[in-house]
PADO-995966 format. One record per residue (C-alpha): residue number from 0; residue in three letters; chain; x, y, z. Coordinates in steps of 0.001 Angstrom, whole numbers. Each point is the difference from the previous one (the first is absolute). Example, Ala and Ser with C-alpha at 12.3 -4.5 7.8 and 13.67 -1.06 7.14 Angstrom:
<timis>
 num residuo cadena      xx      yy      zz
   0     ala      A   12300   -4500    7800
   1     ser      A    1370    3440    -660
</timis>
This chain:
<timis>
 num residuo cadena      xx      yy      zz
   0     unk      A   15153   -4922   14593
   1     unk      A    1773   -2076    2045
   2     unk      A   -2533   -1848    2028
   3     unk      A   -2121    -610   -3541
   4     unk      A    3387   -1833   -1639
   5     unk      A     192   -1651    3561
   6     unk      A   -3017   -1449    -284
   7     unk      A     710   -1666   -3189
   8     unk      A    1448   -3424    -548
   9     unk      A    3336     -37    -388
  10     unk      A     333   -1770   -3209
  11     unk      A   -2367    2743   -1705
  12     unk      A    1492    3169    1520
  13     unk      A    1930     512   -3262
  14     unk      A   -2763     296   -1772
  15     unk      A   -1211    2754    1788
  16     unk      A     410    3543   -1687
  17     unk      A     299    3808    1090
  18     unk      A   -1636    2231   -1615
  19     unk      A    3196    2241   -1183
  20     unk      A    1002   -3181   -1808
  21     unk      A   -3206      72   -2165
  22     unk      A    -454    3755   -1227
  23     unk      A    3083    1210   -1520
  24     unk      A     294    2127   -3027
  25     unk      A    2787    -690   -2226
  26     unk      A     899    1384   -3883
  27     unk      A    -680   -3464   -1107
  28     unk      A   -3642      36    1184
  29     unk      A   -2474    -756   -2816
  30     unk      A   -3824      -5    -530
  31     unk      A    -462   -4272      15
  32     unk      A   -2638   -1880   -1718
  33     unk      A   -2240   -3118     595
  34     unk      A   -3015    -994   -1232
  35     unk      A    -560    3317   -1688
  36     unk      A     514    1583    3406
  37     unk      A    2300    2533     974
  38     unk      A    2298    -393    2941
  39     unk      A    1942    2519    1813
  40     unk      A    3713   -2020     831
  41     unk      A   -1294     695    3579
  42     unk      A   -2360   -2740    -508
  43     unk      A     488   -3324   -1383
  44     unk      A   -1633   -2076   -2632
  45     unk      A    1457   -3537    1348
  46     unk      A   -1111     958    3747
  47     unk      A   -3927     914   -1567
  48     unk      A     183   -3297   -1917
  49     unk      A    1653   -2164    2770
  50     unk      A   -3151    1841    2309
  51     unk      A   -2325   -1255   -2656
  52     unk      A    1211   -3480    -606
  53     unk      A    1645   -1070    3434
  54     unk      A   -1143    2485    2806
  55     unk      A   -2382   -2114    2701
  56     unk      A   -2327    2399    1817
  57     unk      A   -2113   -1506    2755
  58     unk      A   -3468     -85    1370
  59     unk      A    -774    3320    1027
  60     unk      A    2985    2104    -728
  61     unk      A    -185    3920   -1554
  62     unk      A     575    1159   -3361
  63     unk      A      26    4259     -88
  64     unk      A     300     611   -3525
  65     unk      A      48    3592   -1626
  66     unk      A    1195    2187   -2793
  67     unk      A    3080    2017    1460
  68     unk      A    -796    2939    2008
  69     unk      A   -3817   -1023     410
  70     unk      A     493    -525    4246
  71     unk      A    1578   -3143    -161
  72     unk      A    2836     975    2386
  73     unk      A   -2625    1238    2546
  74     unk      A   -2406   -2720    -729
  75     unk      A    2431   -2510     636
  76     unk      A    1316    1704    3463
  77     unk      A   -3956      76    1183
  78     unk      A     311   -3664    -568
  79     unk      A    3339    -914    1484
  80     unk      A   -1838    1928    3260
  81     unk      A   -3026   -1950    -433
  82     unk      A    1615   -3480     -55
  83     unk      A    2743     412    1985
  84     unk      A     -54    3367    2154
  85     unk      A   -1454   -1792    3349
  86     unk      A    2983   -1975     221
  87     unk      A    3142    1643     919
  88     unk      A    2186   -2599   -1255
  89     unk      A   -1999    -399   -3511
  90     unk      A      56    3801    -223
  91     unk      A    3597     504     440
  92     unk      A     728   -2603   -2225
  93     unk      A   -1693     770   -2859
  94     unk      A     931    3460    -332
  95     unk      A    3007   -1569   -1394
  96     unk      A   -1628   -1312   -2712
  97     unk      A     294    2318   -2663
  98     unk      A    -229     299   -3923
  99     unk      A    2565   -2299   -1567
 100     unk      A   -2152   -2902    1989
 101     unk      A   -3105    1172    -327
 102     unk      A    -839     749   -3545
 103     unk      A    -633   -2981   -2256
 104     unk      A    2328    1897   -2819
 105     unk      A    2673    1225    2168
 106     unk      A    3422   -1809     574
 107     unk      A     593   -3622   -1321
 108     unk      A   -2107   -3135     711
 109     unk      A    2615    -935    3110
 110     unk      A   -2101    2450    1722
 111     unk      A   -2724   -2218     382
 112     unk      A    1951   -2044    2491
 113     unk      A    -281    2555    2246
 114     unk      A   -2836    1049     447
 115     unk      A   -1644   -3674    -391
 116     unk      A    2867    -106    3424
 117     unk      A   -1019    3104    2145
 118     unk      A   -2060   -1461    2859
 119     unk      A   -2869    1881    -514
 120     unk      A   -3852   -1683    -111
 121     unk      A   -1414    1954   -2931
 122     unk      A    2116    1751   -2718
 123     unk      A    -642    2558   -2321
 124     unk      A    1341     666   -3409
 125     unk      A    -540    3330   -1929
 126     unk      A     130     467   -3928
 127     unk      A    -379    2940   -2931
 128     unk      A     -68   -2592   -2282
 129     unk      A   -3056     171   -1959
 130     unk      A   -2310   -3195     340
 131     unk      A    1360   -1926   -3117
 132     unk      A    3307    -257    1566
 133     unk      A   -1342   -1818    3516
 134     unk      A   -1059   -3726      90
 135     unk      A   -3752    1613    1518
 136     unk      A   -1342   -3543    -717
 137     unk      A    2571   -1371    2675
 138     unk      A    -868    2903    2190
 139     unk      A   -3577    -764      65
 140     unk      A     -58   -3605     223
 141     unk      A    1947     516    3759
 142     unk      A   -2350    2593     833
 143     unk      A    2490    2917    -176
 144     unk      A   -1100    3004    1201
 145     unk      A     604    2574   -2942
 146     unk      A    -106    3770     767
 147     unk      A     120    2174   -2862
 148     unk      A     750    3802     402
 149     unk      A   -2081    2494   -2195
 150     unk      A    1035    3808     -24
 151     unk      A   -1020    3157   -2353
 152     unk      A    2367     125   -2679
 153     unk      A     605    3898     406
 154     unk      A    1618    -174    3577
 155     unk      A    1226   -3594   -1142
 156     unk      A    1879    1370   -3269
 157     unk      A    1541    2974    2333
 158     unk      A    1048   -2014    2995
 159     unk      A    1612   -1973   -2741
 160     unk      A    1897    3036   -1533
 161     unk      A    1411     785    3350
 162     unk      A     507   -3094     442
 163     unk      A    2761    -619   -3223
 164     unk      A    1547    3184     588
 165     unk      A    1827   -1719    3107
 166     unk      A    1293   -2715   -2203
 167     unk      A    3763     351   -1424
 168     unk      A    -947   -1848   -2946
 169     unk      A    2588    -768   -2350
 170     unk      A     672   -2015   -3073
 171     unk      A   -2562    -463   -2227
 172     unk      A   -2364    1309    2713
 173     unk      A     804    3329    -581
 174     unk      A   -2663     514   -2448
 175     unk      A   -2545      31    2906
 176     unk      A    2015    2493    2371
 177     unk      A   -1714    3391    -116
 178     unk      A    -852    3099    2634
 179     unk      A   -1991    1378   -2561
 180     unk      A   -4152    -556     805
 181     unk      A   -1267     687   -3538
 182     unk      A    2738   -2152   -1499
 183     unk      A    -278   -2964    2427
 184     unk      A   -4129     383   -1052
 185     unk      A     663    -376   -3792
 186     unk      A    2447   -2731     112
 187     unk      A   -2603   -2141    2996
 188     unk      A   -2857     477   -2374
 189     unk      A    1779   -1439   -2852
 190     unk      A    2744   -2427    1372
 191     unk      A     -56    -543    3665
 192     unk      A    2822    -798    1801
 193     unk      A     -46   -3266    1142
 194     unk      A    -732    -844    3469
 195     unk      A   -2403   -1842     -89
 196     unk      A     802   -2338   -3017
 197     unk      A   -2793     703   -2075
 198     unk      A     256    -426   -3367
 199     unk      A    1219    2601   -2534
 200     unk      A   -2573    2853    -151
 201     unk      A   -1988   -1291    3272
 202     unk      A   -1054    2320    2961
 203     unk      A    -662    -409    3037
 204     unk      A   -4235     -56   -1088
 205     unk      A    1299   -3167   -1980
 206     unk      A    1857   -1150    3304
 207     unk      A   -3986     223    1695
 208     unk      A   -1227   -1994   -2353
 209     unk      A    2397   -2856    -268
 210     unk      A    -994    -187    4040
 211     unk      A   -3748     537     -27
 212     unk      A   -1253   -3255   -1187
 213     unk      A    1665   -1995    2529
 214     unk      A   -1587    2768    2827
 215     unk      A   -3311      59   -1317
 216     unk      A   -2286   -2489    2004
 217     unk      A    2888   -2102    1695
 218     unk      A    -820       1    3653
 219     unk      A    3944    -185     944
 220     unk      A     663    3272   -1864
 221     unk      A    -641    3973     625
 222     unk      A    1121    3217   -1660
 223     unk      A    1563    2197    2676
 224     unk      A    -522    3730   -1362
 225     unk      A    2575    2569     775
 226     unk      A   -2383    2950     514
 227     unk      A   -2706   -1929    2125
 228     unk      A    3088   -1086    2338
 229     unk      A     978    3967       6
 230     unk      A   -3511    1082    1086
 231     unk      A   -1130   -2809    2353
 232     unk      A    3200   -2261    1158
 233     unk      A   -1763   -1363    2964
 234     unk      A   -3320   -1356   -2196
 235     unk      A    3022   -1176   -2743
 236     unk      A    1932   -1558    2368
 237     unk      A   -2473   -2038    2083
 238     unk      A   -1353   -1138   -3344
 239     unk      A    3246    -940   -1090
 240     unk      A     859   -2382    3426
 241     unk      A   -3688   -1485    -125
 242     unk      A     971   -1426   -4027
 243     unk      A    3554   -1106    1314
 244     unk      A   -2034   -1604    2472
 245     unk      A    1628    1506    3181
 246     unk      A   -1945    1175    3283
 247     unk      A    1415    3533    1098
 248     unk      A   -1984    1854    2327
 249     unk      A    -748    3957    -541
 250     unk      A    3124     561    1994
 251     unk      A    2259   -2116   -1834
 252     unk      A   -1323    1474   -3263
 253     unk      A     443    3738    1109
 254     unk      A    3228    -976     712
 255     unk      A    1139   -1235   -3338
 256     unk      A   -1743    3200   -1418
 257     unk      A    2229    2174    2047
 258     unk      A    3116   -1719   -1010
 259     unk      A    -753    -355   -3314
 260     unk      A    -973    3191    -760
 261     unk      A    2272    1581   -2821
 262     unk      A    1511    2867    2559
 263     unk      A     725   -2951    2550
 264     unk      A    1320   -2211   -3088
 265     unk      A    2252    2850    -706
 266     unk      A     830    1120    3245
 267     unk      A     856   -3795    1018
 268     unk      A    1945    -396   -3143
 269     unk      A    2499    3004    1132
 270     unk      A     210   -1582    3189
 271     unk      A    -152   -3910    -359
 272     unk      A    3456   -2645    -403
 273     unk      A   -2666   -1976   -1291
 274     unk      A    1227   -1641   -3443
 275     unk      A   -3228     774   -1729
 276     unk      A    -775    3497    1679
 277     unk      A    4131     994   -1659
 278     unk      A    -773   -1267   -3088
 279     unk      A   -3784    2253      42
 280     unk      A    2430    2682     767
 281     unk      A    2337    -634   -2614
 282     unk      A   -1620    -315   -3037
 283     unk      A   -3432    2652    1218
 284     unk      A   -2586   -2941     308
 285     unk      A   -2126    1923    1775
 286     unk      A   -1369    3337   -1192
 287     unk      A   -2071    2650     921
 288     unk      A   -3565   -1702     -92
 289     unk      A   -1561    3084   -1387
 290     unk      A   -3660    -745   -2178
 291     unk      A    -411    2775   -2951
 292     unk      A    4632     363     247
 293     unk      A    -252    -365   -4026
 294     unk      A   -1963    3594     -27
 295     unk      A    3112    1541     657
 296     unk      A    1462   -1726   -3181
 297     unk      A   -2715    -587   -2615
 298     unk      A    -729    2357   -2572
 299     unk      A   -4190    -457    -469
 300     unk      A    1209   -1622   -3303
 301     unk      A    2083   -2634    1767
 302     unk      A   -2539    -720    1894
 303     unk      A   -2577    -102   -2446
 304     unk      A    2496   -2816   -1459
 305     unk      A     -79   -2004    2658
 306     unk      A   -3663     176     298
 307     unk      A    -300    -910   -3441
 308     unk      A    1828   -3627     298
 309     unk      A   -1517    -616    3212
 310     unk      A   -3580     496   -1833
 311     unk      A    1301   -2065   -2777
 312     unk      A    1829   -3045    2120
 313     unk      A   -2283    -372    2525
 314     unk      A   -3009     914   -1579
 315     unk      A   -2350   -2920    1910
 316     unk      A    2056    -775    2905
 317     unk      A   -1584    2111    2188
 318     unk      A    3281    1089    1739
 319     unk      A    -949    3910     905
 320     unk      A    3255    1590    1117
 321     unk      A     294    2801    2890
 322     unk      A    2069    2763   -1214
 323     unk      A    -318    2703    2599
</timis>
């Protein structure tokens, strides 16, 4: 961490902020609101505004973008690799660069200093905002490249229930902290918790669809699906460098496979000082990777549920998801 801050200038070194200073859970934590959508106090209405209004991405740069617990994490870390992995320096560096920074909701607008600071030639910047919330038309007119991560909602709405359990939530987040399967089901079905500041009611299908008109037929965007990378990560990820526009030869590719696979990803995480690999660790970013996980939870009438709003939402889309 260290040799990121180092690299900063001084006079914006203040603004620069760890990721234990971002998600705490207090008994004053409360469910916030703007613009009819729902914020955990995690996240931060002035810092999505600010990002809307004031943030200056340039030419080129990457915007991962995602409903929580879609592959973001991982899709991001094949990226990092991508852009930066050949360079030791670049590579050290930026596994520094963690959440807080990252996410266009997370932290307050200060952050921006920094990472408009880190020496780096191309940023990224990841989201679960849904689309309404990002200035897209900004995006596009600087040729952004925008990578949006699909998943099936089964796995997604499991790896999401494992996900909460780890949280100590508190205040008047409570209401969302459950071990039980069946209840977390009912209560995501009818008001989901808010992660991804949707709108009261919304799901993650709604999440897809705020996206999909800004993916559909723009030649600087692509839909990175979760299942597809499972199956074939070497296909997935030398598709992924040729849109970002980066040469890597078969080896280089196999080698970002390897180390992002989720047992290396995991097995790194245990092992790495790394900023970003501690914070993985800490909060269980990375999960099991398992395609068909949500058989071992779903009643067939949960999942008929599920399959009934996807028919419903996305009835036209042609998004087909892979569920085993």
């Amino acid at each position: 961490m260290a040799n990121l801050i180092n690299e900063l200038p001084e006079w914006c070194r203040k603004d620069f902020v760890y990721f234990q200073d971002t998600f705490k859970f207090t008994p004053e934590d409360k469910i916030l609101t703007w613009n009819d959508h729902l914020f955990l106090p995690q996240f931060h209405p002035q810092t999505v505004a600010y990002a809307f209004e004031n943030h200056e991405p340039k030419e080129n740069e990457v915007m991962i973008a995602g409903c929580a617990k879609t592959g973001t994490t991982w899709t991001r870390e094949i990226i990092r690799q991508i852009l930066y992995g050949r360079d030791e320096k670049l590579d050290k560096m930026t596994r520094d660069i963690t959440i807080p920074n990252l996410y266009l909701e997370s932290c307050t607008p200060s952050k921006f200093n920094v990472m408009h600071n880190i020496p780096i030639p191309r940023r990224y910047f990841v989201t679960h905002a849904p689309a309404e919330l990002v200035n897209l038309e900004k995006y596009k007119s600087r040729n952004i490249k925008m990578v949006y991560t699909l998943r099936n909602p089964k796995d997604r709405l499991i790896s999401f229930f494992n996900f909460v359990k780890g949280f100590p939530l508190q205040g008047g987040l409570v209401q969302f902290a459950t071990s039980d399967w069946n209840d977390f089901f009912k209560r995501e079905m009818i008001d989901p918790t808010p992660f991804s500041m949707m709108r009261k009611g919304e799901t993650y299908l709604d999440h897809i669809l705020s996206w999909l008109p800004h993916i559909k037929n723009n030649k600087n965007a692509i839909m990175i699906v979760y299942e597809e990378m499972i199956k074939n990560p070497f296909e997935n990820t030398k598709k992924l460098s040729e849109f970002l526009e980066v040469k890597l030869s078969d080896e280089e590719i196999n080698k970002i496979v390897k180390n992002c696979s989720i047992e290396n990803m995991k097995k790194s995480d245990m092992e790495s000082t790394s900023q970003e690999a501690m914070n993985r660790k800490a909060i269980n970013l990375c999960g099991t990777g398992i395609i068909g996980k949500w058989k071992d939870y779903f009643t067939a009438e949960q999942s008929a549920e599920i399959e009934k709003q996807v028919e419903e939402k996305l009835k036209g889309t042609r998004i087909k998801f892979i569920y085993e």
